[in-house]
C-alpha positions in Angstrom: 85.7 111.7 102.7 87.3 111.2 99.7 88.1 108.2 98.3 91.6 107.2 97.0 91.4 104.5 93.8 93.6 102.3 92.0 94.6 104.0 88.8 95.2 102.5 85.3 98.9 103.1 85.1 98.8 101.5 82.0 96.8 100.0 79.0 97.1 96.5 79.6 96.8 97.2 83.9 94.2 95.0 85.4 95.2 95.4 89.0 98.1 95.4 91.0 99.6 94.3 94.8 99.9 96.8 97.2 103.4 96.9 98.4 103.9 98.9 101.2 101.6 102.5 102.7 103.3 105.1 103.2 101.4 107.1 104.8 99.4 105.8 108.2 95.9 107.1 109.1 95.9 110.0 111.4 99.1 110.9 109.3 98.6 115.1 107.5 99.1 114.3 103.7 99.1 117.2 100.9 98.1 116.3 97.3 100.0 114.7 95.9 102.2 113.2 98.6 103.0 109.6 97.9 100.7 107.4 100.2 101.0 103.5 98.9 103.7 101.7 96.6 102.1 99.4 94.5 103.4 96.5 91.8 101.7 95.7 88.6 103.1 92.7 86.4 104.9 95.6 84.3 106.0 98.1 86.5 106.5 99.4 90.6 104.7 102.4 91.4 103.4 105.1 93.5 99.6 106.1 94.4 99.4 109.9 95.6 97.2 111.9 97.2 94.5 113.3 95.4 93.8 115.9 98.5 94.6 117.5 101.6 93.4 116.2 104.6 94.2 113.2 106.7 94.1 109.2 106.0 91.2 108.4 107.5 90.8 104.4 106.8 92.9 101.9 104.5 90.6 99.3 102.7 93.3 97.5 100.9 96.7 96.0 103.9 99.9 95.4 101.9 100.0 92.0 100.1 97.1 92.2 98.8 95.7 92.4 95.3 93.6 94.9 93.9 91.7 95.4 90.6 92.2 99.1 88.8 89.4 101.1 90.3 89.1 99.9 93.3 89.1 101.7 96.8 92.6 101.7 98.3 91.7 104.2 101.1 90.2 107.3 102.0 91.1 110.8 103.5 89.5 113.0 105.7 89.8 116.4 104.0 88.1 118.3 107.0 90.8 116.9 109.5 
């Protein structure tokens, strides 16, 4: 499993609300493929994924707030 964080998007980024998931678990996902919009005080964005593989559990529903660095989900790269 690999775990999916919270990047700093910015310098002064503490956390963020998670928006909307893009991507469901079960769902095939390549790097990079956008998986979760997220919304910082400065700016919207989009958390990708780091590898191939499947979603395997989301730790962090939309509407809620997350600190940078923290798990937002993990992928299955073996599925």
């Amino acid at each position: 499993m690999v775990d999916v964080k919270l990047p700093r998007l910015g310098a002064s980024m503490t956390d963020a609300d998670i928006v909307e998931w893009l991507k469901r678990p079960g769902d095939r996902v390549q790097v990079d493929d956008e998986l979760v919009r997220i919304e910082s005080i400065k700016a919207s964005d989009v958390v990708t994924a780091p590898v191939a593989g499947r979603p395997a559990e989301i730790l962090a529903p939309a509407g809620d707030t997350v600190k940078v660095g923290a798990v937002l989900a993990r992928i299955d790269e073996m599925a």
